[in-house]
Backbone as XML, in Angstrom:
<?xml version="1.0"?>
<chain id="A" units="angstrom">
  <residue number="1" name="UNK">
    <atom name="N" x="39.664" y="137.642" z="-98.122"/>
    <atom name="CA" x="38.473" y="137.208" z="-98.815"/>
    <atom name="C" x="38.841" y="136.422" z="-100.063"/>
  </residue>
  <residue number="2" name="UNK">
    <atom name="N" x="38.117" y="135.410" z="-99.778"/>
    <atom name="CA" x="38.327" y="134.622" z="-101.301"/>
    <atom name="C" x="37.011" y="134.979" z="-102.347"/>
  </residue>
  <residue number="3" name="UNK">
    <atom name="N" x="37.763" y="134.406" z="-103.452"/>
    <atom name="CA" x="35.959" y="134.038" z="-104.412"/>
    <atom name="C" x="35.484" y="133.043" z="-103.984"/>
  </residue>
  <residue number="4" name="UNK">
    <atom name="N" x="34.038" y="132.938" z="-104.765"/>
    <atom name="CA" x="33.733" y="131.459" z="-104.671"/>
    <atom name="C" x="33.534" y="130.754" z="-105.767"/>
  </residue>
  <residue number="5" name="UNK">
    <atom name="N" x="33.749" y="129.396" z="-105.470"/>
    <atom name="CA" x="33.735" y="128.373" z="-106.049"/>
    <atom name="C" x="32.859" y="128.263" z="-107.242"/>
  </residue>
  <residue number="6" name="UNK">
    <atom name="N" x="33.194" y="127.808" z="-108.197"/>
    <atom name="CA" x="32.228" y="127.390" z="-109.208"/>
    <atom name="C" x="31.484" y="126.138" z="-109.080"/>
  </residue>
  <residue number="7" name="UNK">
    <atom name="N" x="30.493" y="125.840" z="-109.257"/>
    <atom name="CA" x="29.825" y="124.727" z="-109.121"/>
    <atom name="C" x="30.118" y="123.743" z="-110.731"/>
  </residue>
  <residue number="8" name="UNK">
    <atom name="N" x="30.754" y="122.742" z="-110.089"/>
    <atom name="CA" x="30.721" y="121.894" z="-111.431"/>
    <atom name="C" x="29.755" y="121.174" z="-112.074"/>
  </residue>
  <residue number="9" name="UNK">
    <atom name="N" x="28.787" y="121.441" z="-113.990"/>
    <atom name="CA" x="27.871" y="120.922" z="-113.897"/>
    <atom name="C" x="28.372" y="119.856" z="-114.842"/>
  </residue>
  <residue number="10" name="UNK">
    <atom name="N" x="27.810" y="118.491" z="-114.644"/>
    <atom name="CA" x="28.074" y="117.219" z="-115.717"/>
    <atom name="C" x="26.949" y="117.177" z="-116.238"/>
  </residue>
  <residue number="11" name="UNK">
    <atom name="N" x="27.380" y="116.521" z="-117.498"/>
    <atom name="CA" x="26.852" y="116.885" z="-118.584"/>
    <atom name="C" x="26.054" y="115.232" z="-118.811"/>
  </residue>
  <residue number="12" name="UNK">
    <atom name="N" x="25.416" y="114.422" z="-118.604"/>
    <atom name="CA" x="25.196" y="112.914" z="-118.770"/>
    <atom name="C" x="25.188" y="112.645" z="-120.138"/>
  </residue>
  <residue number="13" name="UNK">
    <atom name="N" x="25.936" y="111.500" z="-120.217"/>
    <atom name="CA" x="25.980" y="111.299" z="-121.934"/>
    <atom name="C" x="25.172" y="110.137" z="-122.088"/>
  </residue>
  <residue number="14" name="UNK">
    <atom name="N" x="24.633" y="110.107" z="-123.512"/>
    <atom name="CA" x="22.942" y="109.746" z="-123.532"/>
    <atom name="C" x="23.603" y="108.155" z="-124.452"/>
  </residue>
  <residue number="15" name="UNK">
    <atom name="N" x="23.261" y="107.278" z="-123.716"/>
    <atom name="CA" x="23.643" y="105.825" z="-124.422"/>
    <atom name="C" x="22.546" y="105.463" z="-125.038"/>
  </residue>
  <residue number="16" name="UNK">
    <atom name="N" x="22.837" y="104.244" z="-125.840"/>
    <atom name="CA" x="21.924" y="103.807" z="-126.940"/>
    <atom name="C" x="21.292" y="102.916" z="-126.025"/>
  </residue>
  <residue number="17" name="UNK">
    <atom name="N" x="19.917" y="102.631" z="-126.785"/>
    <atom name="CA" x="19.401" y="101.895" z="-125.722"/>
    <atom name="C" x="19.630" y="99.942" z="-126.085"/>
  </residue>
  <residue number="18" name="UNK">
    <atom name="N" x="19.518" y="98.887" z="-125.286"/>
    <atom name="CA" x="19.367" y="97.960" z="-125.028"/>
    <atom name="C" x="18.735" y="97.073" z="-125.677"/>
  </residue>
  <residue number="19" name="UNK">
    <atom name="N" x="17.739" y="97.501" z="-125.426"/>
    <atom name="CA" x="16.383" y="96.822" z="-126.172"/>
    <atom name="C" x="15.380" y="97.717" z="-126.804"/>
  </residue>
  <residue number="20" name="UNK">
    <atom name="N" x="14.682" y="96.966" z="-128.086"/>
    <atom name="CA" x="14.009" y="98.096" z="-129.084"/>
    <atom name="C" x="12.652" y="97.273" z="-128.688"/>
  </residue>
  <residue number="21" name="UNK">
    <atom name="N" x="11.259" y="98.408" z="-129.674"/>
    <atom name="CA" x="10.422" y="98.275" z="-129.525"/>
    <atom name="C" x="10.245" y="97.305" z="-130.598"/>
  </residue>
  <residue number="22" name="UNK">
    <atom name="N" x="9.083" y="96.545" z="-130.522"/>
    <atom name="CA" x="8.960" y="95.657" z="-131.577"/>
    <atom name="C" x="7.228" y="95.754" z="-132.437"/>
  </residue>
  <residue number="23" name="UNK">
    <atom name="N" x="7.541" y="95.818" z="-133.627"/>
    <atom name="CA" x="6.854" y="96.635" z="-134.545"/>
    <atom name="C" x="5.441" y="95.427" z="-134.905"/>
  </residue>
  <residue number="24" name="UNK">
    <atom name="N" x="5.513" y="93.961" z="-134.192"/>
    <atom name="CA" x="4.646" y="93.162" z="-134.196"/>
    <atom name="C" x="3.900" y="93.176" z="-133.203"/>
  </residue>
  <residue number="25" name="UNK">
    <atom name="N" x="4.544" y="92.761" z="-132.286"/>
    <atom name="CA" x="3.718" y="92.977" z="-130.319"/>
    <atom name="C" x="3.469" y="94.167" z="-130.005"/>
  </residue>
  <residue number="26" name="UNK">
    <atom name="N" x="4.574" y="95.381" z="-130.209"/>
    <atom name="CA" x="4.684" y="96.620" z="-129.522"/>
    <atom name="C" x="5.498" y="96.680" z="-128.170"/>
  </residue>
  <residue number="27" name="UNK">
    <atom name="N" x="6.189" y="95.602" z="-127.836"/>
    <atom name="CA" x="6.705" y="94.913" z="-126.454"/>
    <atom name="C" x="8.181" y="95.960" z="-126.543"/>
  </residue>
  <residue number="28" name="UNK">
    <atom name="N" x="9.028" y="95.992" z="-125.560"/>
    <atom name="CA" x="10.548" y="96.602" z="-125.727"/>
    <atom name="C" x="11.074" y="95.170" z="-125.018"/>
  </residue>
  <residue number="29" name="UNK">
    <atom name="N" x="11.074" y="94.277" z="-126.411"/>
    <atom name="CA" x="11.893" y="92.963" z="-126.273"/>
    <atom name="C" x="12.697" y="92.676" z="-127.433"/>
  </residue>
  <residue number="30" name="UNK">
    <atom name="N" x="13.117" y="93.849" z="-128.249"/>
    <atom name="CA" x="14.171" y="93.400" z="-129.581"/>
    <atom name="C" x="15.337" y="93.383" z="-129.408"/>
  </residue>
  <residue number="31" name="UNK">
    <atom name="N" x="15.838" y="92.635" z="-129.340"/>
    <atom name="CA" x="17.971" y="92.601" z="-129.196"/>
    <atom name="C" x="18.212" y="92.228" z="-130.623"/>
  </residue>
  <residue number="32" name="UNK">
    <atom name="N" x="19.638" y="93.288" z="-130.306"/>
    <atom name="CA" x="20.475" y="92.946" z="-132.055"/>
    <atom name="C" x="21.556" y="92.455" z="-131.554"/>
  </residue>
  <residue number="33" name="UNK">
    <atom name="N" x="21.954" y="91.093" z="-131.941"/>
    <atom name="CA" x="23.233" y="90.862" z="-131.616"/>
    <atom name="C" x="24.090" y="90.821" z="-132.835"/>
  </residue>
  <residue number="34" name="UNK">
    <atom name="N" x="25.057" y="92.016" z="-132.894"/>
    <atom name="CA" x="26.229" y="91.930" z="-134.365"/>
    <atom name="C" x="27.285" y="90.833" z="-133.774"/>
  </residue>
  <residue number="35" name="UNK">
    <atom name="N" x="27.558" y="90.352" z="-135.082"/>
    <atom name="CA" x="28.746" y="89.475" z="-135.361"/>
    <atom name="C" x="29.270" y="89.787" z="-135.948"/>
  </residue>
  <residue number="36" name="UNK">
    <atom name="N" x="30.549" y="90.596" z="-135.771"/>
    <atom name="CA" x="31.314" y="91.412" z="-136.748"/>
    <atom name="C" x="32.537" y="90.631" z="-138.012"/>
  </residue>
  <residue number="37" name="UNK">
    <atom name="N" x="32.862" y="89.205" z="-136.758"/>
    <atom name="CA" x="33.790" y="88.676" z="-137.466"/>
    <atom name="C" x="33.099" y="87.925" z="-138.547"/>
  </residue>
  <residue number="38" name="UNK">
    <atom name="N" x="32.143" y="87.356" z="-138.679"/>
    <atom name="CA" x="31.135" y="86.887" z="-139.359"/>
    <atom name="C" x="30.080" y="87.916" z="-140.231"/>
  </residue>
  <residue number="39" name="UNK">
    <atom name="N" x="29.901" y="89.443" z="-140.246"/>
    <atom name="CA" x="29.610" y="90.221" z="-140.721"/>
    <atom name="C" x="28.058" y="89.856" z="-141.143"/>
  </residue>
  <residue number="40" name="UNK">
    <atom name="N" x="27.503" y="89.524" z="-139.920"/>
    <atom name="CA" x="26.125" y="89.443" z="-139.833"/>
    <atom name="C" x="25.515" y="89.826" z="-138.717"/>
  </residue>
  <residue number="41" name="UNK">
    <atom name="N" x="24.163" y="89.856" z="-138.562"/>
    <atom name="CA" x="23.716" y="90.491" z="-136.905"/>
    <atom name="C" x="22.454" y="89.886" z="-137.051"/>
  </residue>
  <residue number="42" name="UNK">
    <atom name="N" x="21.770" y="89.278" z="-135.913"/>
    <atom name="CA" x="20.143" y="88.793" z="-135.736"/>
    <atom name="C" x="19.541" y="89.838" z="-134.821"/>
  </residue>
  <residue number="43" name="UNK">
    <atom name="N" x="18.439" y="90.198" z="-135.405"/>
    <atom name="CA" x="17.383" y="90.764" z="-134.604"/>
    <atom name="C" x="16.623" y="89.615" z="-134.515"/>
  </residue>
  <residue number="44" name="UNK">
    <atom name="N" x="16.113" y="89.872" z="-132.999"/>
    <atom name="CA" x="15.040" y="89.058" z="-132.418"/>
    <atom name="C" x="14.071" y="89.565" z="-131.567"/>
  </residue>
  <residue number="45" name="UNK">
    <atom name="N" x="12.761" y="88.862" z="-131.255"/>
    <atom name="CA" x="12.147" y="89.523" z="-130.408"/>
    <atom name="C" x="11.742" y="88.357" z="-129.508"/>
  </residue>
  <residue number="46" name="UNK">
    <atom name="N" x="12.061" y="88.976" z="-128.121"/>
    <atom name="CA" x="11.610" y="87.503" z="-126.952"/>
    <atom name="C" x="10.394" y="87.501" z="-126.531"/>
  </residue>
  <residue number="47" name="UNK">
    <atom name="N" x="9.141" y="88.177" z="-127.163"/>
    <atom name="CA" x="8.218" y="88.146" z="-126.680"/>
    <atom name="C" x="7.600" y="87.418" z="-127.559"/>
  </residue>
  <residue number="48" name="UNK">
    <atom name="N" x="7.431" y="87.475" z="-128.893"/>
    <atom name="CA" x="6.702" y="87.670" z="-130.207"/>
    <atom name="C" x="7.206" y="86.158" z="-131.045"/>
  </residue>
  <residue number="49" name="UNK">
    <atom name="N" x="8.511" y="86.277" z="-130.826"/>
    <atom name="CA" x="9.779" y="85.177" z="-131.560"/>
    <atom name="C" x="10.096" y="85.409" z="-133.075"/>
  </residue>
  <residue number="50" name="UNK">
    <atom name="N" x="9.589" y="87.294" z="-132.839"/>
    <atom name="CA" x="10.275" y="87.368" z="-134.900"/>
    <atom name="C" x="11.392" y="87.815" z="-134.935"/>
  </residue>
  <residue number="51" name="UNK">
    <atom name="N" x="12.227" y="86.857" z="-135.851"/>
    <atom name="CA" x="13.712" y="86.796" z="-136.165"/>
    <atom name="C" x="14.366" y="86.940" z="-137.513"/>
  </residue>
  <residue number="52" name="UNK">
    <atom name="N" x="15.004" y="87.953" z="-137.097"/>
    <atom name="CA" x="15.743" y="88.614" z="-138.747"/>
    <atom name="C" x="17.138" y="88.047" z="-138.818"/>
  </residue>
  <residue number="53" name="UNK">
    <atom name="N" x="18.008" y="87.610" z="-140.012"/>
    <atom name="CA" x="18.852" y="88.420" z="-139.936"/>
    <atom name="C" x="19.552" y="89.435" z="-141.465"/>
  </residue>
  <residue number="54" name="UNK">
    <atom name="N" x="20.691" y="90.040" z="-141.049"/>
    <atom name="CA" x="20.947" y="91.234" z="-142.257"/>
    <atom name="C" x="22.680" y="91.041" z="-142.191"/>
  </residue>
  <residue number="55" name="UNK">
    <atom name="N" x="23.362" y="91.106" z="-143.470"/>
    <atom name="CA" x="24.414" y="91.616" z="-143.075"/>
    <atom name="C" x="24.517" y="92.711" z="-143.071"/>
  </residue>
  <residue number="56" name="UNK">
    <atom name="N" x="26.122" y="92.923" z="-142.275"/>
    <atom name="CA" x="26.505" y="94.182" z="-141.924"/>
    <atom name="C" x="27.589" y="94.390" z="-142.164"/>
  </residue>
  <residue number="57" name="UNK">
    <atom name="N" x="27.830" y="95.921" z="-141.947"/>
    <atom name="CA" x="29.153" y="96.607" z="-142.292"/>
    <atom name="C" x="30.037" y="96.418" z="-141.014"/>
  </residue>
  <residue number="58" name="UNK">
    <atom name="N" x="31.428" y="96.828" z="-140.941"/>
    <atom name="CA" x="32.203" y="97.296" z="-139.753"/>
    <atom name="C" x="31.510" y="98.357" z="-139.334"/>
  </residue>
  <residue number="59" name="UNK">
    <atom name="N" x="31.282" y="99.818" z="-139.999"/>
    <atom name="CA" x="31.222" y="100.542" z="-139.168"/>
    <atom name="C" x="29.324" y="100.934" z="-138.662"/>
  </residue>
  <residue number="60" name="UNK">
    <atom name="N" x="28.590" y="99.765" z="-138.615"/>
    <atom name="CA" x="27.116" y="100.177" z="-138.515"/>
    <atom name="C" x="26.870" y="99.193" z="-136.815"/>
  </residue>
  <residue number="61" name="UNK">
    <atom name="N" x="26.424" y="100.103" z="-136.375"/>
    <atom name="CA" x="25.544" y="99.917" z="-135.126"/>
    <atom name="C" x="24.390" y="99.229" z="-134.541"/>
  </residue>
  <residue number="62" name="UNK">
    <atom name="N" x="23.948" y="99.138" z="-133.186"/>
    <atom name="CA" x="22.549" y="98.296" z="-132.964"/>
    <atom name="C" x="21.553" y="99.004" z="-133.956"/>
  </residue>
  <residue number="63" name="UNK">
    <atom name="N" x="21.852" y="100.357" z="-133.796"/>
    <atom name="CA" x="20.579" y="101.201" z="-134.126"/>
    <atom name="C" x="20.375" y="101.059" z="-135.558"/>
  </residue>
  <residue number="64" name="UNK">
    <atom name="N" x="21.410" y="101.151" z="-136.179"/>
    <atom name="CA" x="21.261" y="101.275" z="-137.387"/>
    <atom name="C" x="20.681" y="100.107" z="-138.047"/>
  </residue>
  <residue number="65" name="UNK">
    <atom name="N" x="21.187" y="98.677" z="-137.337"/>
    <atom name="CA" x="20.189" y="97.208" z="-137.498"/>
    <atom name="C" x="19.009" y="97.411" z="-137.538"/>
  </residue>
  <residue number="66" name="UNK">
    <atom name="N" x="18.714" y="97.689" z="-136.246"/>
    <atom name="CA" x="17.314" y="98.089" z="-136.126"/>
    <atom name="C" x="16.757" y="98.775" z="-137.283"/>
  </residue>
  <residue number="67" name="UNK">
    <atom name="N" x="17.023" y="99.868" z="-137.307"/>
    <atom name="CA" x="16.346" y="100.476" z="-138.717"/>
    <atom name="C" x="15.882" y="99.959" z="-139.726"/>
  </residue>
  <residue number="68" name="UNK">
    <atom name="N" x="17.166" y="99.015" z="-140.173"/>
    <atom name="CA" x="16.962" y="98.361" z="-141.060"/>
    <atom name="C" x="15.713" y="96.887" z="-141.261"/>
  </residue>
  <residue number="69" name="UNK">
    <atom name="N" x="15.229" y="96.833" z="-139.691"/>
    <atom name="CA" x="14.768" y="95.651" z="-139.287"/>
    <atom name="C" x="13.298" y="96.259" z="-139.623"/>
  </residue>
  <residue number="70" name="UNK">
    <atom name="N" x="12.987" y="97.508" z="-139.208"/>
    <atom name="CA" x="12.174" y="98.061" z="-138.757"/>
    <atom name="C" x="11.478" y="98.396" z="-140.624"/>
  </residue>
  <residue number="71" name="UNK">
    <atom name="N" x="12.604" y="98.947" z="-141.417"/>
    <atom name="CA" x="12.006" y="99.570" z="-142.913"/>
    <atom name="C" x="11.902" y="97.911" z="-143.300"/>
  </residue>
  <residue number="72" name="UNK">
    <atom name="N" x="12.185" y="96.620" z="-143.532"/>
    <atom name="CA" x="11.622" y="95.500" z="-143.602"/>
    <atom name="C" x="10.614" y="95.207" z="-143.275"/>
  </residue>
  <residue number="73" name="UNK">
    <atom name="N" x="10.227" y="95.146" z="-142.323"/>
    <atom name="CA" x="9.084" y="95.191" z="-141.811"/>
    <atom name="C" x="7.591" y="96.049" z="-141.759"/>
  </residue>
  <residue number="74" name="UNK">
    <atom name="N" x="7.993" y="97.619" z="-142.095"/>
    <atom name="CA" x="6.911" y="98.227" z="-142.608"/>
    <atom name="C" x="6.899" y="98.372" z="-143.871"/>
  </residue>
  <residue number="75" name="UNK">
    <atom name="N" x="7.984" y="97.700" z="-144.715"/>
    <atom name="CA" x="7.628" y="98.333" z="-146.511"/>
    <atom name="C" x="6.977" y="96.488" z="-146.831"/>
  </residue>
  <residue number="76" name="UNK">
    <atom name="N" x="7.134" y="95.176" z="-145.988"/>
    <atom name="CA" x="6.215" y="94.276" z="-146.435"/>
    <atom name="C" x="4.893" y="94.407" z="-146.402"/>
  </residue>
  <residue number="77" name="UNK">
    <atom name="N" x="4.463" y="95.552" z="-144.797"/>
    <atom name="CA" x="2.894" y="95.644" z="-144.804"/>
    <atom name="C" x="2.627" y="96.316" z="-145.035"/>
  </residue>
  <residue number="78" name="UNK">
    <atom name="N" x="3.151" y="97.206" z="-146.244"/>
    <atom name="CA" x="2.775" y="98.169" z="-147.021"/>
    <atom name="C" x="2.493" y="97.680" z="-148.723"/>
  </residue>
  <residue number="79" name="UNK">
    <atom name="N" x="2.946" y="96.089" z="-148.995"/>
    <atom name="CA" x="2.924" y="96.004" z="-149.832"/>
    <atom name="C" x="2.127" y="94.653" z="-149.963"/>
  </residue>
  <residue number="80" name="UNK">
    <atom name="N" x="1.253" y="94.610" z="-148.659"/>
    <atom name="CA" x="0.350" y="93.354" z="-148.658"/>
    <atom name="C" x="-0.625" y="93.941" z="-149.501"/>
  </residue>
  <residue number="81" name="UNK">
    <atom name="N" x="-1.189" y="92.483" z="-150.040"/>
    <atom name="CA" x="-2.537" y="93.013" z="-151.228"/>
    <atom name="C" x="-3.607" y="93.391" z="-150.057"/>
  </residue>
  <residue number="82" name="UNK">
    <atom name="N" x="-4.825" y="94.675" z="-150.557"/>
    <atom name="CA" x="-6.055" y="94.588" z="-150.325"/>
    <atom name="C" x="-7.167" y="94.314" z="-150.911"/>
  </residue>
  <residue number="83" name="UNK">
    <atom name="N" x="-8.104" y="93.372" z="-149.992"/>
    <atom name="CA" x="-9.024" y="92.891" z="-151.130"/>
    <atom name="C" x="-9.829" y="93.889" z="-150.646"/>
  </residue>
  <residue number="84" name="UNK">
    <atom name="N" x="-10.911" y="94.278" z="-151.825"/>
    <atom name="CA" x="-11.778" y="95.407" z="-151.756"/>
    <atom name="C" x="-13.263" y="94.255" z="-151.880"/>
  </residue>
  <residue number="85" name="UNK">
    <atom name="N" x="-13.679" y="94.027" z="-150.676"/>
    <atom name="CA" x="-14.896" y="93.287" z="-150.980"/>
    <atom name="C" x="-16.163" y="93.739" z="-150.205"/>
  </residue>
</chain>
C-alpha cells in the first residue's frame, strides 16, 4: 500500500493591468508608456485623446504614473471656480 498523492495547488500571480480607466470618458483606454532612458512617461487616452506627461524615477511603475495622472486630474476639478448664481 502506498499513500496518496498530494494534489498540487498554484497559486496565480496577479499582474498589473494594461490599460487604465480614464477619469474623462470612463473608457479602459489609458496607456503609460515610461521612458526610462529619457526619465519621462506619457499617459494617454485613445478614446478621449487626453495626454499627460510626468517625469519619473527608475524605480516607479505604470501604476504609480497612473496615480499620479489620476491626483492631476481630480485636484484640477476640485479646484475649478463655482459660480453661485
Amino acid at each position: 500500500m502506498g499513500r496518496r498523492r498530494r494534489k498540487v495547488v498554484r497559486i496565480p500571480r496577479k499582474r498589473l493591468p494594461r490599460f487604465f480607466s480614464c477619469p474623462r470618458c470612463g473608457q479602459q483606454s489609458v496607456r503609460v508608456e515610461i521612458f526610462r532612458d529619457e526619465g519621462r512617461a506619457v499617459v494617454s487616452c485613445g478614446n478621449c485623446g487626453l495626454k499627460e506627461e510626468f517625469p519619473v524615477k527608475p524605480a516607479q511603475k505604470e501604476v504609480d504614473v497612473y496615480c499620479m495622472f489620476t491626483d492631476k486630474i481630480y485636484g484640477s476639478l476640485k479646484r475649478a471656480p463655482v459660480s453661485k448664481a
